[in-house]
N, C-alpha and C positions, 0 to 999 in steps of 0.2 A: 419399437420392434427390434428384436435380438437380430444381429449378422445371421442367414445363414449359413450352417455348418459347412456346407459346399464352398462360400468364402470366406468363412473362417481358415478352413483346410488353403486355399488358396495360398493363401496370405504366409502362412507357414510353410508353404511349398517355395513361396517367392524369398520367405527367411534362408532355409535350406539353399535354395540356390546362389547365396552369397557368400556361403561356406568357403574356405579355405581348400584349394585354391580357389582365387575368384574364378567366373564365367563371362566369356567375352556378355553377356546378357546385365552382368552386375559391374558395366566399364565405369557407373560415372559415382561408384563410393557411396558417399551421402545423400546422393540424388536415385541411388534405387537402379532399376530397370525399366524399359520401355514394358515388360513380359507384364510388371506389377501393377503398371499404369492401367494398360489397357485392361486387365481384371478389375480394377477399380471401377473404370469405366462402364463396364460391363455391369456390375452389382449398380452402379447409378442410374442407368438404364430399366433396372428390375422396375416390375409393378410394386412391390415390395415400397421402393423407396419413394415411388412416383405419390403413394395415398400417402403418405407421414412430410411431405418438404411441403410443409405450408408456412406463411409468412410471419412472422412477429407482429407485425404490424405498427404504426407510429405510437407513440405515448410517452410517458415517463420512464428514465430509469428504472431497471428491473434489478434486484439483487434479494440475497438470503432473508428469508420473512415476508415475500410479499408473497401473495396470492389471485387469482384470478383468473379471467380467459386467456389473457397474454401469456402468462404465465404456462399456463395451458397449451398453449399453440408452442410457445418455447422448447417446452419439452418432447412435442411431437418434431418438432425441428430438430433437436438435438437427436433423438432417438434415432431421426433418416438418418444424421452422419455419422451414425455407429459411435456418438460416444454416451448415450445414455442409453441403460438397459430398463429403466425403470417405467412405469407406467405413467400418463396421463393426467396427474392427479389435482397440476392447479396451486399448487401449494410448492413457493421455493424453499427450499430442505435442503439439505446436506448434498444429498445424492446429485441434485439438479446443480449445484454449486459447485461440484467437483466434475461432472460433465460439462460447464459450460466453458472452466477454465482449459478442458483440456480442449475444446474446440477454438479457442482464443489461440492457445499455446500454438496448433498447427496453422493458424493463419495468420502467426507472427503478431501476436495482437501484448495487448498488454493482459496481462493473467490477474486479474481483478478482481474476478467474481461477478461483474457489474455487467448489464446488459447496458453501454451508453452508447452514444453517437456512432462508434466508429464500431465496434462490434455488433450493433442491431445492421448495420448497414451489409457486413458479411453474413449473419444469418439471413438478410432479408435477400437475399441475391437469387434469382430464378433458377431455378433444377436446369430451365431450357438454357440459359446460362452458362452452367456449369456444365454441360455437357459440352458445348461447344470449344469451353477454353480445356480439358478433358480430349477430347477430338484433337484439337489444333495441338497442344503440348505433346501430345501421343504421337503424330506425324511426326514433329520435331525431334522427336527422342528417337523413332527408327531412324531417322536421318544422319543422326549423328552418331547412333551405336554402329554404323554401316563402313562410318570413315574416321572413327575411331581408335587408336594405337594402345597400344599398352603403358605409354607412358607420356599422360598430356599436362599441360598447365589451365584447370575451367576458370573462369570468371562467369557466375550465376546473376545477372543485373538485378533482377527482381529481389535475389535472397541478397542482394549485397554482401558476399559470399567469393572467397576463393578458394578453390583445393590445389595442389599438387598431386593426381593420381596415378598411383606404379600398380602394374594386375591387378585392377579394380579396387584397390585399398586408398587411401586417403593416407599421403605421408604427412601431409601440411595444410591447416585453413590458416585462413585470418580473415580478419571481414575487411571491407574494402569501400570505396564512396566512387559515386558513379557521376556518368552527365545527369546535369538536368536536364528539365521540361527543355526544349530549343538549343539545346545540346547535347543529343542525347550517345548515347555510347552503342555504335552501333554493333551488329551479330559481323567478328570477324573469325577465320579458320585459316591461322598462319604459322610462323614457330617462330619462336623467340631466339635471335641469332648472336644478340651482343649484350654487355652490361656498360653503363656510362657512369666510370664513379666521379663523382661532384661534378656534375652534367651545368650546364649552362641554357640557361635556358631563351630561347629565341622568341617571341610572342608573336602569332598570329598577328593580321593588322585589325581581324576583327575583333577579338578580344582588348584590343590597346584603347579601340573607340568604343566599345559596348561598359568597360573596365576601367583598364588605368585611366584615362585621360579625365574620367570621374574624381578618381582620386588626387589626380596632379591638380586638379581646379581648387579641391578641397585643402589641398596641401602641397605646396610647390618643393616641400623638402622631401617627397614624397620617394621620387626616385633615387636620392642620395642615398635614402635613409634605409630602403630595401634592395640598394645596389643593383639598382637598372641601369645603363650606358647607353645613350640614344646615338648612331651611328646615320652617315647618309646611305641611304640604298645605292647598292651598285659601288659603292667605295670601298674597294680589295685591303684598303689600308686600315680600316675601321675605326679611322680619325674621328672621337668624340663630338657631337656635335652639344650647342648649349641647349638644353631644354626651353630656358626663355624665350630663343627664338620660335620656339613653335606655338600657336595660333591650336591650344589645347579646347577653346572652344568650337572647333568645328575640324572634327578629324574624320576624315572620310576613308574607310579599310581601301577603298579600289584604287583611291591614290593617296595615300600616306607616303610621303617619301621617304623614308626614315624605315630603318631597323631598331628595336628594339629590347635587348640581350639584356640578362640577368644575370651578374656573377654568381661563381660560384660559394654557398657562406650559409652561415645557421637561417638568413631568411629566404635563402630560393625556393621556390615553390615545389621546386622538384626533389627538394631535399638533397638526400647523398647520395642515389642511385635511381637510375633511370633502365628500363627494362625495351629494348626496342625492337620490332619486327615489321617487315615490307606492309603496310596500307598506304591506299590513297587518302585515306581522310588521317592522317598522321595522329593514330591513336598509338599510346603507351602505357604500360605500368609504372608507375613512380615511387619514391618514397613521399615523404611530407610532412614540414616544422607542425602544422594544424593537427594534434592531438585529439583535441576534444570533439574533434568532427565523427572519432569515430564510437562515442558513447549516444549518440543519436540512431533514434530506431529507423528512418528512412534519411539516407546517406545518398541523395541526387542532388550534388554541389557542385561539380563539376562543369570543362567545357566539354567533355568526352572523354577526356583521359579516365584512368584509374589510380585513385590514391591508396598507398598499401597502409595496412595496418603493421607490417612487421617485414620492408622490402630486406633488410638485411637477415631474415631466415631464408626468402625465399632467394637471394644469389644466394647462400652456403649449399642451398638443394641443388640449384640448376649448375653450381660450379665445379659440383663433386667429380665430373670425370672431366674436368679442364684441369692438365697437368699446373703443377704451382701453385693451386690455389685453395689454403687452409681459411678458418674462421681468422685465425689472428692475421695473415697475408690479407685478408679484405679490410681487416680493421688498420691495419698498416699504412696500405693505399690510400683509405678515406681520408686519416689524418693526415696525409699531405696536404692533403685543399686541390690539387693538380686534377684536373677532370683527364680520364683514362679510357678510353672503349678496351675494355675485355669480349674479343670474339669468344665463345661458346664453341669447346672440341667437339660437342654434337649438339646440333641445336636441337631444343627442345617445343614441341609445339605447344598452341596458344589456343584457346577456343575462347571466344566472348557471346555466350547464348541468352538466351532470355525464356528460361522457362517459370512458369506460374503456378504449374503444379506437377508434382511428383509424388512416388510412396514411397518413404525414410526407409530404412531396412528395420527399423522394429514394426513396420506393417502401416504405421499412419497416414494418410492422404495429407499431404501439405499444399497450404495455399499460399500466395504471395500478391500482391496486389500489384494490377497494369500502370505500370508507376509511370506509362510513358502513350496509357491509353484515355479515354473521358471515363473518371470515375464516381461520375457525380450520379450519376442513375444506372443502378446494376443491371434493369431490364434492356436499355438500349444502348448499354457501351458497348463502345469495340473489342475485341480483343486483342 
């Protein structure tokens, strides 16, 4: 069944409202408007869409040339989410083929053509479902358009996603890697007050026992070789202590006596620059040597922090009204090796949100998956 024209008109209302200049309603760029959401919302709610979300069902791969009931119910499934205009007919074709990708495409899926495992799983997800994560996301969005500024730093966890946004425009993404499962990265609202260039990095004591102490078992060169320095706690002098003495099979975080610091050098974890703002749960933006982590389509690697895709664009943004400091003066600094905190002449805020679904500014519902929720059963996860 076609959109209707009532939200069709919508949706181009909602285009128009992100017109030049933005509207406090279009604050979060790439992410749309809470105004968009809840129209979406709205048309999912229609009886309209209620007779057409029916389930895929288990079975075989589904792609271009098959035929069938599945097939059939497919189509009816696509049609509810506005991306196929086509009829019923049983028969995968062209048209079904180019609808399915684009339904793939908004739920960050792989664009294949193929109805497999991990795409039957998002068509098969409950309307009751989606309406609630729709509900919840929508609260969150007036929440945050409410205390909102005109010029923030988002971190999107789900979209593994970061913007720079100035009056609702997007001056800078990059994709980013987030906590994992049991570390997860949580919802913070703060501003970004300093930059750490060739930052040193200090290790939690739980991370030394969940982490390194694994690899010092497995390799006693281990800390040499990525320049850790094991320190006694409470020792002001940070007289090196010898690794051997430490009893690396049984290290316990609530009494580790020991500190645990990473020079600064091409393998800190933190890379070249480190992003820092007031939490209790001592989360940061970083840079990171690990490249290839960020050509991966779910990027939850993390202990909470955040790894940048590209931290040396995002200091030349936040640096621009701190007197002194051009691209080549940051490039300057780095090459010294000498770790630097750079205060920030006006600090710049931070948002770390977690939303799962939103509507892009070309009108499309996007989805993201509860990367931090039980995703094994669409009818009874959490959101």
């Amino acid at each position: 069944m076609a959109w209707p024209r009532a939200v069709r008109l919508s949706f181009l209302l909602a285009l128009a409202a992100c017109a030049w200049p933005p509207s406090p309603a279009c604050a979060a760029a790439d992410y749309g408007s809470a105004d968009a959401l809840e129209r979406a919302l709205e048309r999912l709610r229609s009886p309209e869409v209620e007779a057409g979300w029916v389930r895929v069902g288990p079975g075989p791969a589904l792609r271009e040339g098959d035929a069938g009931a599945r097939v059939e119910r497919l189509q009816r499934r696509l049609r509810a989410g506005g991306d196929y205009a086509g009829g019923p007919s049983g028969r995968f074709d062209a048209a079904t083929d180019a609808a399915l990708r684009r339904f793939q495409a908004r739920h960050a899926l792989e664009t294949d053509g193929v109805v497999g495992g991990e795409t039957l799983a998002a068509l098969d997800v409950t309307r009751a479902r989606r309406l609630r994560e729709l509900e919840s996301n929508l609260a969150a969005r007036r929440a945050f358009e409410a205390r909102a500024g005109p010029r923030f730093v988002l971190v999107n966890v789900p979209d593994y996603r970061l913007l720079v946004v100035e009056h609702g425009a997007a001056t800078l993404r990059m994709r980013v890697a987030v906590g994992d499962e049991g570390w997860e990265t949580p919802p913070i609202d703060e501003e970004i007050r300093a930059l750490v260039l060739n930052p040193v990095w200090t290790l939690p004591a739980t991370i030394v026992a969940s982490d390194l102490a694994q690899k010092v078992r497995a390799d006693p060169r281990h800390l040499e070789a990525k320049g850790f320095v094991v320190a006694a706690r409470g020792d002001r002098t940070s007289r090196p202590v010898d690794p051997a003495r430490i009893d690396w099979d049984d290290v316990d975080p609530k009494r580790f006596p020991y500190v645990v610091r990473q020079r600064p050098g091409p393998e800190n974890l933190l890379g070249a620059i480190k992003f820092v703002f007031p939490n209790r749960e001592d989360i940061y933006l970083h840079d990171t040597p690990d490249r290839d982590v960020f050509e991966r389509p779910e990027r939850g690697v993390s202990h909470g922090c955040i790894r940048l895709e590209d931290a040396r664009e995002l200091a030349v943004e936040l640096l621009r009204e701190t007197p002194g400091w051009s691209r080549d003066e940051l490039e300057r600094r780095i090459a010294t090796g000498e770790t630097q905190e750079v205060p920030l002449a006006k600090p710049v805020p931070v948002h770390l949100v977690y939303w799962t679904a939103w509507v892009a500014p070309d009108g499309t519902l996007q989805h993201r998956r509860d990367v931090y929720g039980d995703a094994v059963d669409p009818d009874t996860a959490p959101l």
